[in-house]
gemmi code that builds the backbone of each chain (N, CA, C; Angstrom):
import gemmi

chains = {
    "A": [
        ("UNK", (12.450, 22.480, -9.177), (12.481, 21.087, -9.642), (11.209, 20.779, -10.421)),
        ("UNK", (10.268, 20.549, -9.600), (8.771, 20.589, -10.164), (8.379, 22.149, -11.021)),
        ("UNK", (8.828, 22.637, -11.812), (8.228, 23.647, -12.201), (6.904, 23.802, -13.205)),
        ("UNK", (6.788, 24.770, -13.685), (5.196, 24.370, -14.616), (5.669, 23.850, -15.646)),
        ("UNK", (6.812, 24.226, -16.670), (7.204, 23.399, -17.736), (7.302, 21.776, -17.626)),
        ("UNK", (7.777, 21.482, -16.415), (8.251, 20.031, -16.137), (6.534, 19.220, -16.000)),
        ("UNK", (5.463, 20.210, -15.284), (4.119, 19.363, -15.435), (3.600, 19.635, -16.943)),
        ("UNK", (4.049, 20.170, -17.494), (3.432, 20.398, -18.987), (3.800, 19.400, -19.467)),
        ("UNK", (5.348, 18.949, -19.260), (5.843, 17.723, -20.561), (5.640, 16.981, -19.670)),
        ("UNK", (5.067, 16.289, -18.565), (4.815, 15.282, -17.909), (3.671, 15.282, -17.223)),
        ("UNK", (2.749, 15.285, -17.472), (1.310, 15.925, -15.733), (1.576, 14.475, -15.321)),
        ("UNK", (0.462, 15.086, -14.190), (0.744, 14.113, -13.099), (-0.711, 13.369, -13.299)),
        ("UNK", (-0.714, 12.064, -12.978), (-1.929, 11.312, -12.505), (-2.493, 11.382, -11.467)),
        ("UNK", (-3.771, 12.087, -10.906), (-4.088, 12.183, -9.916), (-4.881, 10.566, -9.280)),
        ("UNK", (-5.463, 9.942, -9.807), (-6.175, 9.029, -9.737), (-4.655, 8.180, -8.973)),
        ("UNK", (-3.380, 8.213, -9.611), (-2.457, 7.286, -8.890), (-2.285, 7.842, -7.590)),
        ("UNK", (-1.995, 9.297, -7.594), (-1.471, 9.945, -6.423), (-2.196, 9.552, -5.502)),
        ("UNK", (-3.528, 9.497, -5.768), (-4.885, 9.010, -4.778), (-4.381, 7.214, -4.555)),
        ("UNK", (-4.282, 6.930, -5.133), (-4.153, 5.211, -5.057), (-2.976, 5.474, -4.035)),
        ("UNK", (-1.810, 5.860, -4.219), (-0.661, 5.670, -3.470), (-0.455, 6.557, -1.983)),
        ("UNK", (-1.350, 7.412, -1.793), (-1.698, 7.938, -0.337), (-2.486, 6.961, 0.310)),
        ("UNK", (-3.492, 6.481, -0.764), (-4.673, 5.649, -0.058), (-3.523, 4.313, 0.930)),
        ("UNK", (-2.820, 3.884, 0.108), (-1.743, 2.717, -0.047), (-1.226, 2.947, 1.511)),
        ("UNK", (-0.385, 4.057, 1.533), (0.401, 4.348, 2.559), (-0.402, 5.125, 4.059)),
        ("UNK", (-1.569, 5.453, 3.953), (-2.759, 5.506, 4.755), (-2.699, 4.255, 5.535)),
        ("UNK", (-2.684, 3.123, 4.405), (-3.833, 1.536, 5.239), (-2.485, 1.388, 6.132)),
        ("UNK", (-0.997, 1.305, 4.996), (-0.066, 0.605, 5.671), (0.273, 1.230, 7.294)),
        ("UNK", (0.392, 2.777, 7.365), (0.379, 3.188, 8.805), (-0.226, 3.419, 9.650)),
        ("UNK", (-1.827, 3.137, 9.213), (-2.703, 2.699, 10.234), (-2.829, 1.392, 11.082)),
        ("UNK", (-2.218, 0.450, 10.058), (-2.148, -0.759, 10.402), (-1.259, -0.947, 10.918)),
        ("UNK", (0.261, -0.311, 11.188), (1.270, -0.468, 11.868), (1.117, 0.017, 13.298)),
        ("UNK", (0.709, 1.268, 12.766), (0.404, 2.350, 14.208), (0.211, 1.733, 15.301)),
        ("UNK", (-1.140, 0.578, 15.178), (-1.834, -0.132, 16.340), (-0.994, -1.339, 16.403)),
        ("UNK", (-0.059, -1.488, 16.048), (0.742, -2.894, 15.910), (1.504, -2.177, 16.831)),
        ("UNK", (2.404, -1.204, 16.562), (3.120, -0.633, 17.321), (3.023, 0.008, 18.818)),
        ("UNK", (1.534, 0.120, 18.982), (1.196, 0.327, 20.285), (0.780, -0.866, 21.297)),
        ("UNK", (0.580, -2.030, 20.473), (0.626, -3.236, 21.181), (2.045, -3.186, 21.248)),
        ("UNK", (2.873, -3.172, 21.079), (4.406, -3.815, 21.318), (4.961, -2.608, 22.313)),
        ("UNK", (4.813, -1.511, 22.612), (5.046, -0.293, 23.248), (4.317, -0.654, 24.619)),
        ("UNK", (3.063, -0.718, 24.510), (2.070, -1.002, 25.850), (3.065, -1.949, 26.785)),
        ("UNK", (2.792, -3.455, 25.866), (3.565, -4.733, 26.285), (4.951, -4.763, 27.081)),
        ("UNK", (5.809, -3.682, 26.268), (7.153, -3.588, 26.943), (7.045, -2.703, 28.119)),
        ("UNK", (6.000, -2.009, 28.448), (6.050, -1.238, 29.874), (6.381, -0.095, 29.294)),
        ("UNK", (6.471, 0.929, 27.926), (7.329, 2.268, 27.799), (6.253, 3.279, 28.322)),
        ("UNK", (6.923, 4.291, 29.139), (6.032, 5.408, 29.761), (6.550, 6.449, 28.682)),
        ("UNK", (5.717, 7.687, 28.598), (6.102, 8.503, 28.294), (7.680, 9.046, 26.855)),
        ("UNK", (8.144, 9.679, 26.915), (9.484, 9.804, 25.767), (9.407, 8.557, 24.921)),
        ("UNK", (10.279, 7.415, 26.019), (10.665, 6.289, 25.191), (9.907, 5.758, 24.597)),
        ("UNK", (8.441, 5.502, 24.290), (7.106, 5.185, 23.710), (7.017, 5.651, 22.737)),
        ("UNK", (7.464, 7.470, 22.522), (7.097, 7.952, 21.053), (8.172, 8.136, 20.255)),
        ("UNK", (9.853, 7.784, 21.025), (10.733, 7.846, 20.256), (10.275, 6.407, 19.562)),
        ("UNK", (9.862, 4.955, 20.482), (9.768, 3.909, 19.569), (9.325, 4.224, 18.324)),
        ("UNK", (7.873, 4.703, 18.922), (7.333, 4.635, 17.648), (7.713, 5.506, 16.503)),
        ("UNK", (8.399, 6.690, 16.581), (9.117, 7.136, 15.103), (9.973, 6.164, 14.690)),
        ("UNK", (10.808, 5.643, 15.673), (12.082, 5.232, 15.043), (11.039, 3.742, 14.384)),
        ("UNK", (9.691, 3.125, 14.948), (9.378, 2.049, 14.130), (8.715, 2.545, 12.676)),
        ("UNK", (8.589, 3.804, 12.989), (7.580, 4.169, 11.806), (9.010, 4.623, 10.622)),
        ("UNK", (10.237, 5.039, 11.108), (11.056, 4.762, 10.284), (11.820, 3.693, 9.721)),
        ("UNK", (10.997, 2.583, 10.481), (11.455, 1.490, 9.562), (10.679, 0.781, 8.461)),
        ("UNK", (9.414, 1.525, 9.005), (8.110, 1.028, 8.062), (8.626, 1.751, 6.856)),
        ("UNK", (8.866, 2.840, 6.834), (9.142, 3.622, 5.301), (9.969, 2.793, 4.898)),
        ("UNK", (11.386, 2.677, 5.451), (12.196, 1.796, 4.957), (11.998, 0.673, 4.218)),
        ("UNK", (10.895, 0.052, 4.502), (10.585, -1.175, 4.272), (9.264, -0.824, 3.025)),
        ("UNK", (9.088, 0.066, 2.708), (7.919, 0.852, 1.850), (8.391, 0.917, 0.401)),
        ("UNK", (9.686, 2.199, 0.642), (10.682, 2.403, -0.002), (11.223, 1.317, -0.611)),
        ("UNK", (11.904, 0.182, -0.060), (12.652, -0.885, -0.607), (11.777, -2.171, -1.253)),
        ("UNK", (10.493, -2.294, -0.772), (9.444, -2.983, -1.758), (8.271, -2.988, -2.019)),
        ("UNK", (7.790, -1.422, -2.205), (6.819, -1.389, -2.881), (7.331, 0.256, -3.887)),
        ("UNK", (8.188, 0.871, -3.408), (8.666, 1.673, -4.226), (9.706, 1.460, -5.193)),
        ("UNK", (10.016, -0.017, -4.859), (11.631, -0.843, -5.902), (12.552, 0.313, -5.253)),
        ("UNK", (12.566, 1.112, -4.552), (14.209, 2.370, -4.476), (13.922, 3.480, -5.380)),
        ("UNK", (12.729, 3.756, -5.831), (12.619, 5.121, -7.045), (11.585, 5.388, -6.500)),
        ("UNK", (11.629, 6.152, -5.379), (10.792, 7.155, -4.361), (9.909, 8.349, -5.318)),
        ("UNK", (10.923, 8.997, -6.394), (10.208, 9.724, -6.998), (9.137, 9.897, -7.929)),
        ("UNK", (9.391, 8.826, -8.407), (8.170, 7.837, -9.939), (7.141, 7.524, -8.945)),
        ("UNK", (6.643, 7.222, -7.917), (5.477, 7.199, -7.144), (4.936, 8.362, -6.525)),
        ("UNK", (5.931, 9.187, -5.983), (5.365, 10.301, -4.922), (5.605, 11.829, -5.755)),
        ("UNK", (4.858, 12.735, -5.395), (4.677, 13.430, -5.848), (6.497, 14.776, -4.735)),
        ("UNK", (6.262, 14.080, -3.800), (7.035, 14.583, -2.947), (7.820, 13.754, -1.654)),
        ("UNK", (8.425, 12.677, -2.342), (8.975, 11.724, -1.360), (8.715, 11.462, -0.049)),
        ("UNK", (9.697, 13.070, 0.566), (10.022, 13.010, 1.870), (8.550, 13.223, 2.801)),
        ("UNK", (7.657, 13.977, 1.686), (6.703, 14.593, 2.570), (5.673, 13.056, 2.878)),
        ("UNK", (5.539, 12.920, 1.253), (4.531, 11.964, 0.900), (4.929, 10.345, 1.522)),
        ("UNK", (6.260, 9.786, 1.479), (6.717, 8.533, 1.847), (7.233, 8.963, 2.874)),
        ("UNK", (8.612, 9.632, 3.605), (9.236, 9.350, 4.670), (8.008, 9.935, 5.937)),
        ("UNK", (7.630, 10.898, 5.924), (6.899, 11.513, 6.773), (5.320, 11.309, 6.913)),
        ("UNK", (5.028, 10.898, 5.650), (3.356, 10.265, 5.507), (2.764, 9.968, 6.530)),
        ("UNK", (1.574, 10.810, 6.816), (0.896, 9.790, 7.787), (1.047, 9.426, 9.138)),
        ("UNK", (2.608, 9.998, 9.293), (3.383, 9.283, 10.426), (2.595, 10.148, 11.471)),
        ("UNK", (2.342, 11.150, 11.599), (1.312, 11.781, 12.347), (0.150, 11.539, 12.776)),
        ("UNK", (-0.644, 10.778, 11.411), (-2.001, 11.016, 11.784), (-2.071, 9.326, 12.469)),
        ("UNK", (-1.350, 8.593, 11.981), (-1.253, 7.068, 12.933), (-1.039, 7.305, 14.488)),
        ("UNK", (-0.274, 8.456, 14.715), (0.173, 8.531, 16.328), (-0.852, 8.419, 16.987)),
        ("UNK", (-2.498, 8.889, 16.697), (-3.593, 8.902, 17.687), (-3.932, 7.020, 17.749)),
        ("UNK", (-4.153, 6.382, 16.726), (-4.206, 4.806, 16.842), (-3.201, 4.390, 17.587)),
        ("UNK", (-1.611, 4.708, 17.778), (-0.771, 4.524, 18.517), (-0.861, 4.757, 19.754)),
        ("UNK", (-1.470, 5.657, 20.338), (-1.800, 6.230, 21.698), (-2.732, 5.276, 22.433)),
        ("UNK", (-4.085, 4.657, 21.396), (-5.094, 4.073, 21.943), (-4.419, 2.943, 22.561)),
        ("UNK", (-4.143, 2.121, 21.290), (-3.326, 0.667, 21.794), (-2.489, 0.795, 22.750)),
        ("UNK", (-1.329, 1.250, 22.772), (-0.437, 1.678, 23.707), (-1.172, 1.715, 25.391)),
        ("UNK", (-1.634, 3.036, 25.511), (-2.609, 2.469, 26.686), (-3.323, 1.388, 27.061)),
        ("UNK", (-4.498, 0.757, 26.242), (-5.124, -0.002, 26.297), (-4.252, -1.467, 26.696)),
        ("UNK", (-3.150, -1.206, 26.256), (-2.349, -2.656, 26.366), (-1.172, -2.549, 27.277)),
        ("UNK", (-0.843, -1.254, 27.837), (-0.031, -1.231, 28.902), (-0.924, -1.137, 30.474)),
        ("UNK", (-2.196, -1.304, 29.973), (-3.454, -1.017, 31.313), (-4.052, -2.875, 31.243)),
        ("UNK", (-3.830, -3.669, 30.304), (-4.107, -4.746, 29.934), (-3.161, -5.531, 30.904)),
        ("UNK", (-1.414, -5.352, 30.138), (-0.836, -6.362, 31.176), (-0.033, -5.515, 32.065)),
        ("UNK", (-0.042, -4.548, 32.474), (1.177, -4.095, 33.325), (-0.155, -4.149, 35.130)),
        ("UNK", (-1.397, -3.860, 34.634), (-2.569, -3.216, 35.435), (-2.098, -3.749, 37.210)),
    ],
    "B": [
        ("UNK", (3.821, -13.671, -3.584), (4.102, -12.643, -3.167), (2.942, -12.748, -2.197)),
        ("UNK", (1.392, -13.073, -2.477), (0.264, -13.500, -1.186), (0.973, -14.330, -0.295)),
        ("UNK", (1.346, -15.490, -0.928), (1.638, -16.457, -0.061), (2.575, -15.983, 0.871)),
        ("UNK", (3.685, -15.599, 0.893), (4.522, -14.910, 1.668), (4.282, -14.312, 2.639)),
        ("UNK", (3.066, -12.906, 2.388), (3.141, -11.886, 3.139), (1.879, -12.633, 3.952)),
        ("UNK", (1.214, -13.460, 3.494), (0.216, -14.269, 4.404), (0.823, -15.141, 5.854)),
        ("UNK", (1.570, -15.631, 5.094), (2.476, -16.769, 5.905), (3.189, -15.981, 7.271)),
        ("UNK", (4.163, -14.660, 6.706), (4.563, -13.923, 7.570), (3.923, -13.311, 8.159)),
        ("UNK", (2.628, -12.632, 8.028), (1.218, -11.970, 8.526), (0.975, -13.326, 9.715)),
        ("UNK", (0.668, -14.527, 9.352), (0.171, -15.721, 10.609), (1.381, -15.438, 11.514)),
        ("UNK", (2.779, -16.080, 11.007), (3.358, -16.268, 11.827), (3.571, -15.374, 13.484)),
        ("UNK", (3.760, -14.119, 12.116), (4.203, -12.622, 13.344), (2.380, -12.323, 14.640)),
        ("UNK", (1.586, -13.004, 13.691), (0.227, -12.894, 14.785), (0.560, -14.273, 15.899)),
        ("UNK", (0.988, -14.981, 15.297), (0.697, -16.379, 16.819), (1.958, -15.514, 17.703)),
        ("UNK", (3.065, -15.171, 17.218), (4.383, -14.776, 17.988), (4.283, -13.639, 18.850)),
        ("UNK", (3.143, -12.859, 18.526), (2.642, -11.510, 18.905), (1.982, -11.762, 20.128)),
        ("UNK", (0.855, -12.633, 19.926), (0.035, -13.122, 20.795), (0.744, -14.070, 22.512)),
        ("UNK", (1.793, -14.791, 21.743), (2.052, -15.661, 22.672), (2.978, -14.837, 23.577)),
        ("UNK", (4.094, -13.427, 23.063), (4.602, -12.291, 23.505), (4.131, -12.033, 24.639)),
        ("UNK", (2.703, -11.517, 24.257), (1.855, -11.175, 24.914), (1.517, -11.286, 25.855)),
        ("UNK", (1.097, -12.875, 25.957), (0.673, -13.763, 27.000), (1.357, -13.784, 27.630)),
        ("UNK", (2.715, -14.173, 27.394), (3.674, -14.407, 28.530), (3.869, -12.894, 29.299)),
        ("UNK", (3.939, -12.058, 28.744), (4.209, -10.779, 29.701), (3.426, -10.550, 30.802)),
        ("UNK", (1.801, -10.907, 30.327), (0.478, -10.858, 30.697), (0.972, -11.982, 32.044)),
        ("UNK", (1.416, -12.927, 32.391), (1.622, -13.947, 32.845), (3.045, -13.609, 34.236)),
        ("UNK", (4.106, -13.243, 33.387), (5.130, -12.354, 34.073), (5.020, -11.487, 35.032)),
        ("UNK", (3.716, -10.402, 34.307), (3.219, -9.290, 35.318), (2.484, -9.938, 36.822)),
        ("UNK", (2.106, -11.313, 36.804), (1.396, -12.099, 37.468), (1.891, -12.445, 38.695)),
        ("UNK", (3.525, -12.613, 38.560), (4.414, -13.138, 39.139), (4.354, -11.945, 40.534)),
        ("UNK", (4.971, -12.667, 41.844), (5.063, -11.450, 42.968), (6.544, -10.893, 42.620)),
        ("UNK", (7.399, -11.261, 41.648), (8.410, -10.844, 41.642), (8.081, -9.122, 40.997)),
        ("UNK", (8.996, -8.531, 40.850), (8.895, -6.624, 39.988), (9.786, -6.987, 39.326)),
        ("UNK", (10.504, -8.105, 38.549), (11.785, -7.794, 38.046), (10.891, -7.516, 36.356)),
        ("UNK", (12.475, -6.975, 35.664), (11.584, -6.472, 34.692), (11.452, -7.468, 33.793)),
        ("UNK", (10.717, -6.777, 32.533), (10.255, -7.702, 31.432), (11.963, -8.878, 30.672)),
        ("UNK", (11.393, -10.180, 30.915), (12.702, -10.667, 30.876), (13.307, -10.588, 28.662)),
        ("UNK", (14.283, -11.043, 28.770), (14.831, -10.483, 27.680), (14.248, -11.280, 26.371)),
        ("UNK", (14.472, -12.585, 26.662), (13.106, -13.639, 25.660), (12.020, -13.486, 25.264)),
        ("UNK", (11.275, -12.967, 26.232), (10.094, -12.176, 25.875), (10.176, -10.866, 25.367)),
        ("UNK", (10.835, -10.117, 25.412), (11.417, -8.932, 24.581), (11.947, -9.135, 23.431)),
        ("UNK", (12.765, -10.037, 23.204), (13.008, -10.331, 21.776), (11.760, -10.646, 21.136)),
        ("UNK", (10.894, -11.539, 21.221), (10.158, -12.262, 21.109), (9.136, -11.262, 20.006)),
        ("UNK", (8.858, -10.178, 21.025), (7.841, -9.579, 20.630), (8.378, -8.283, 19.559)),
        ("UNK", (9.759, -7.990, 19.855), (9.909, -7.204, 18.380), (10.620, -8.505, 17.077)),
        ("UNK", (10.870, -9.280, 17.142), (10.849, -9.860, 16.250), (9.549, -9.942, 15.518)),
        ("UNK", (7.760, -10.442, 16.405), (6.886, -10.428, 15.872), (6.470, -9.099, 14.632)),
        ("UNK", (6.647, -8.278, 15.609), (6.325, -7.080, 14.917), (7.434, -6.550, 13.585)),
        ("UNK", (8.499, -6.798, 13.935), (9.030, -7.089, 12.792), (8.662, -7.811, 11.430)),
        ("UNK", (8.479, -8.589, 12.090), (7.646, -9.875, 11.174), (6.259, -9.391, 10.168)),
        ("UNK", (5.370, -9.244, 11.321), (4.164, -8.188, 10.814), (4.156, -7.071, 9.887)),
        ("UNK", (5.064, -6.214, 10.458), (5.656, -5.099, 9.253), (6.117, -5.129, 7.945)),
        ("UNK", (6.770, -6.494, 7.744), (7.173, -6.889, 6.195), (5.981, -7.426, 5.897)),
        ("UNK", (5.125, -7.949, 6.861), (3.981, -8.633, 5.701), (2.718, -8.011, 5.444)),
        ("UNK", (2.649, -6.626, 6.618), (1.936, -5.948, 5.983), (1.975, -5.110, 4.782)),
        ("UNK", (3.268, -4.448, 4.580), (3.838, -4.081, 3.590), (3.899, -4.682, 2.541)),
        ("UNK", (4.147, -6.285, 2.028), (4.403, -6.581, 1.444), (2.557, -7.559, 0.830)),
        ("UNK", (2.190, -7.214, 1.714), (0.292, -7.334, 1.497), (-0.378, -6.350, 0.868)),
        ("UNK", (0.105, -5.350, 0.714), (-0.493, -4.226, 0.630), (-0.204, -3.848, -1.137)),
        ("UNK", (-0.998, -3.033, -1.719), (-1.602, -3.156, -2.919), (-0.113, -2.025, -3.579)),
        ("UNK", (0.417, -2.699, -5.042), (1.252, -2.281, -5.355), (0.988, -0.928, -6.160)),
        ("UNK", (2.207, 0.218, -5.817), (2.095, 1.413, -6.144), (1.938, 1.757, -7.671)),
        ("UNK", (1.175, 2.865, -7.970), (1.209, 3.130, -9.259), (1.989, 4.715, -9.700)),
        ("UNK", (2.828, 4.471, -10.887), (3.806, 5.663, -11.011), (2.433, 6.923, -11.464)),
        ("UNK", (3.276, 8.224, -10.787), (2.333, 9.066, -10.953), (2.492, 10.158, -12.203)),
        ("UNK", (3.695, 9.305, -12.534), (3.594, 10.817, -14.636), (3.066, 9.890, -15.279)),
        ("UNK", (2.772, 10.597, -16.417), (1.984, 10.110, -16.676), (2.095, 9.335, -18.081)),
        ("UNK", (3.217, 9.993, -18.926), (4.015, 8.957, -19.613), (4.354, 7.671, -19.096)),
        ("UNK", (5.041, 7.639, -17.922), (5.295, 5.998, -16.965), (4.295, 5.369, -16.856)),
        ("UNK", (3.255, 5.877, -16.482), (1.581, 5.363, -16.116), (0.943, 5.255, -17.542)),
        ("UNK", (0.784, 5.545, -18.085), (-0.023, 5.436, -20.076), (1.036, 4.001, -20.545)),
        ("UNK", (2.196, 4.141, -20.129), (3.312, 3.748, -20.959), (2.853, 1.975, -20.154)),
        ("UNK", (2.403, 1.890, -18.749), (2.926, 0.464, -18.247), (1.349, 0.223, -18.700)),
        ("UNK", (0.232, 1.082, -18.528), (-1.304, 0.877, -18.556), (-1.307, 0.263, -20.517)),
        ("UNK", (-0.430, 0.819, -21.652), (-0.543, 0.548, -22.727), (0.323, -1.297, -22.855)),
        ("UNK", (1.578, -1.298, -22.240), (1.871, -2.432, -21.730), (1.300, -3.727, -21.583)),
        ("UNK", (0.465, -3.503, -20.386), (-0.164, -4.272, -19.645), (-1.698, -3.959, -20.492)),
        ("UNK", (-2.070, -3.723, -21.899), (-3.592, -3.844, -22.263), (-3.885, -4.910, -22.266)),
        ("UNK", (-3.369, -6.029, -23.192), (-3.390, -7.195, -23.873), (-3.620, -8.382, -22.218)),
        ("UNK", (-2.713, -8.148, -21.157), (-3.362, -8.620, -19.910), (-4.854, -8.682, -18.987)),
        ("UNK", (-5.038, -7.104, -19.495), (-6.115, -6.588, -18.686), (-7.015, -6.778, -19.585)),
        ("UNK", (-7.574, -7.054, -20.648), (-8.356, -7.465, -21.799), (-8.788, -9.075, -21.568)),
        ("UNK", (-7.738, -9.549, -21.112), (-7.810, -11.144, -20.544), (-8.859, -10.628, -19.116)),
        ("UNK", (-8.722, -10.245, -18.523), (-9.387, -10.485, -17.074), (-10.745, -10.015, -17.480)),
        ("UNK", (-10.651, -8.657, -18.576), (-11.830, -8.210, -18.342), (-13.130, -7.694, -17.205)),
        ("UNK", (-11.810, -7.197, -16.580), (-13.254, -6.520, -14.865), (-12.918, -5.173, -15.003)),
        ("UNK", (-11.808, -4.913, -14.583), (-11.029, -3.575, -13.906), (-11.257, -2.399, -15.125)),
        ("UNK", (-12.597, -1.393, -15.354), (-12.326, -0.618, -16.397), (-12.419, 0.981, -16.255)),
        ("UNK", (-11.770, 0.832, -15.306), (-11.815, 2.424, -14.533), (-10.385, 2.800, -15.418)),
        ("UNK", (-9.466, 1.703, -15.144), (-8.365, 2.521, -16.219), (-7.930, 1.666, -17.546)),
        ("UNK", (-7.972, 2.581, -18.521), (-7.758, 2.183, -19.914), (-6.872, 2.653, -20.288)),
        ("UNK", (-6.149, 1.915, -21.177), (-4.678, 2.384, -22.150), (-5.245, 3.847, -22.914)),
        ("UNK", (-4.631, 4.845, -21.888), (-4.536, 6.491, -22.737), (-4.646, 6.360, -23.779)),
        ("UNK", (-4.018, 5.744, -24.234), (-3.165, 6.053, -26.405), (-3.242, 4.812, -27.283)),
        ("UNK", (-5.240, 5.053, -26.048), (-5.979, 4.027, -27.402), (-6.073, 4.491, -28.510)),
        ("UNK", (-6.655, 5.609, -28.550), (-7.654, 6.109, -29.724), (-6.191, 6.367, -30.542)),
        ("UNK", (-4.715, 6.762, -30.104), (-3.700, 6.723, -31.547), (-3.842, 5.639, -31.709)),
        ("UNK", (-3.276, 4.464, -30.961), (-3.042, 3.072, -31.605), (-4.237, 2.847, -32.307)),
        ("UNK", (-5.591, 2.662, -32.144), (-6.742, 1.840, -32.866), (-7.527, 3.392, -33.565)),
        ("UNK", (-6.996, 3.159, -34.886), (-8.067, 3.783, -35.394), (-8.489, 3.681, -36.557)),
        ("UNK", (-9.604, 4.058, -36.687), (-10.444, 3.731, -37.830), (-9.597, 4.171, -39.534)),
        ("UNK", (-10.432, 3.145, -40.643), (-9.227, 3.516, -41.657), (-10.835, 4.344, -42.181)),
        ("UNK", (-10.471, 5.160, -43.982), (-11.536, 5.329, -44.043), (-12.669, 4.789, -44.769)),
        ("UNK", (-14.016, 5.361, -44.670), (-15.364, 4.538, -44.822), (-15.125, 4.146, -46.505)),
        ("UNK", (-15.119, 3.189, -46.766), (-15.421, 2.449, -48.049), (-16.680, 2.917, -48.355)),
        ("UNK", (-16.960, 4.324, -48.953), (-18.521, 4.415, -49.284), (-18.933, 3.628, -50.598)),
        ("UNK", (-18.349, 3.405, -51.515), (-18.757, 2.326, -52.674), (-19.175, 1.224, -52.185)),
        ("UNK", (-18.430, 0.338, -51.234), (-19.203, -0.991, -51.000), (-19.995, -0.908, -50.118)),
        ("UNK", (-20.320, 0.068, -49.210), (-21.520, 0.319, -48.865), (-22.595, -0.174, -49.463)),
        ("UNK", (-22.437, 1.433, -50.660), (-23.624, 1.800, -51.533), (-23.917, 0.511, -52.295)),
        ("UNK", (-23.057, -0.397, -52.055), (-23.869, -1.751, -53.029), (-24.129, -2.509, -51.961)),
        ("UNK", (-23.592, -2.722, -51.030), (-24.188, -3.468, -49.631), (-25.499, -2.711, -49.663)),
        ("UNK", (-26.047, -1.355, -49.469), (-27.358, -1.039, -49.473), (-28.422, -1.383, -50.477)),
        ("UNK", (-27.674, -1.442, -51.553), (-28.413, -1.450, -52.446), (-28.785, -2.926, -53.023)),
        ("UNK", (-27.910, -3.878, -52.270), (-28.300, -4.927, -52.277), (-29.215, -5.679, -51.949)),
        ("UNK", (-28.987, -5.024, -50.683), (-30.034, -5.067, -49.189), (-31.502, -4.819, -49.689)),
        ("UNK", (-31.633, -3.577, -50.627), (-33.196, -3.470, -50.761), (-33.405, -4.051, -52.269)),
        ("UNK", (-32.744, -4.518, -52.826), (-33.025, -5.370, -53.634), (-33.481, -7.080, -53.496)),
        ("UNK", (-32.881, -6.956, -52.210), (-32.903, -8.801, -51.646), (-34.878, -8.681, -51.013)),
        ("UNK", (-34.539, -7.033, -50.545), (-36.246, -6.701, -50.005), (-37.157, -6.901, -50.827)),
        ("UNK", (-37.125, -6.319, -52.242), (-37.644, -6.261, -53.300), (-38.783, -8.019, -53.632)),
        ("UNK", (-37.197, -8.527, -53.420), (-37.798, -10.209, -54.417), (-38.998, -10.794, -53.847)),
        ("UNK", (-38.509, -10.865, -52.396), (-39.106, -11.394, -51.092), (-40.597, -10.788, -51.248)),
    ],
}
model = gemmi.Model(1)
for chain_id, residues in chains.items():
    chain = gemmi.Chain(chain_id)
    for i, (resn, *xyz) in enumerate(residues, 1):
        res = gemmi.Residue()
        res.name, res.seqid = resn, gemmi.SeqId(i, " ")
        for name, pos in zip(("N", "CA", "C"), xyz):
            atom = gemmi.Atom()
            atom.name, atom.element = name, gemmi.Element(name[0])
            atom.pos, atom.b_iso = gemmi.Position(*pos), 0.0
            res.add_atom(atom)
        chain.add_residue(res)
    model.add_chain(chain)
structure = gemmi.Structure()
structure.add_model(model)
structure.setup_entities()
C-alpha cells in the first residue's frame, strides 16, 4: 500500500505526524485517569476493570475518528489502526491503574 | 466549538463529582447493598460527557501528505498573514507563487546615477 513510489509522489509531513500523536497522547492520557475514576467508583475488581477500560478506550477512538478525523482515518495517520484505533491505548493503562486504585481505596475503603 | 466542549467539560465535572460523592456517602451506609443504579447511571453518563468534550477540546488534526498539507497551509495563507504569530509553518509553494520578475537594470542605472548627481549639487 505504502510503497516507496507512493512516498515519492506524496511524502509525508513529519512535523504533522508529530502534531497528531502529540494530539492523541493528551486525549488518552486525559481519558485514562477519567476512566479510572469511574472504574474505582463502581467497585470493578480485577477482569471487569480492564475490559471497561478497553471497551471505554474504544469509544474514545470512536469519538476521535468521527470528530477530529471527519471519518478519513487515513489523511491523518500514517497507519490508522496502529496510530488511531490502538494508540496509546497501552501506555494510558498505567494512569488507569493509579486512579482506579486510588479511588476504589477512596470510596469503597 | 470552545464553547461547547467547555460547557460539556463543566457539566460532565460537577456530574462526576456529585457521582462520586454520593457513592462516597452510600459506602457510608451499614447497609452492603450494591452501588444503586442512579448513581451508576449518573456517573457513566458524566464520563461520557467528559469524553466528547475532551475530544472535542483538543487541538484539530493536521493531514499528513503533503500535497493535502501545502495545499490547506497555501489555502489558509491570506488567514494566517492576518494573525501574524504562528511562523513555524509557511505556505510550501511560496517561492512558485511569489516570484521575482526580472531586475530592470536601466532604471536602476539612472536611479544611481541620479542619486550621485542629487550628491553632486548639495
Amino acid at each position: 500500500m505504502l510503497d516507496e513510489r507512493e512516498l515519492a509522489i506524496s511524502p509525508i509531513v513529519q512535523s504533522s505526524v508529530q502534531h497528531n500523536a502529540q494530539t492523541i497522547s493528551n486525549i488518552r492520557s486525559l481519558t485514562a485517569s477519567l476512566f479510572g475514576v469511574a472504574a474505582g467508583t463502581l467497585g470493578l475488581e480485577s477482569y471487569p476493570g480492564f475490559i471497561f477500560y478497553l471497551a471505554a478506550s474504544l469509544l474514545v477512538s470512536v469519538l476521535i475518528f468521527a470528530f477530529r478525523a471527519e471519518g478519513k482515518a487515513s489523511e491523518y495517520f500514517h497507519s490508522p489502526l496502529g496510530d488511531l484505533w490502538l494508540g496509546e491505548v497501552f501506555g494510558g493503562m498505567s494512569g488507569f491503574v493509579l486512579t482506579w486504585t486510588l479511588f476504589y481505596g477512596l470510596v469503597r475503603a | 466549538m470552545t464553547l461547547i466542549s467547555t460547557s460539556l467539560n463543566g457539566l460532565g465535572l460537577v456530574l462526576l463529582t456529585h457521582a462520586v460523592y454520593s457513592a462516597h456517602e452510600h459506602s457510608l451506609l451499614p447497609t452492603t447493598a450494591a452501588l444503586p443504579l442512579d448513581i451508576t447511571i449518573e456517573l457513566l453518563a458524566a464520563v461520557l460527557l467528559l469524553c466528547i468534550g475532551i475530544v472535542l477540546a483538543s487541538p484539530d488534526l493536521k493531514p499528513i501528505k503533503w500535497s493535502v498539507w501545502g495545499g490547506k497551509l497555501s489555502r489558509e495563507e491570506h488567514k494566517a498573514a492576518e494573525k501574524a504569530g504562528d511562523v513555524t509553518e509557511r505556505d510550501p509553494y511560496e517561492q512558485l507563487d511569489v516570484r521575482r520578475g526580472f531586475l530592470d537594470i536601466r532604471s536602476k542605472r539612472q536611479d544611481f546615477a541620479d542619486w550621485v548627481r542629487e550628491g553632486a549639487t548639495k
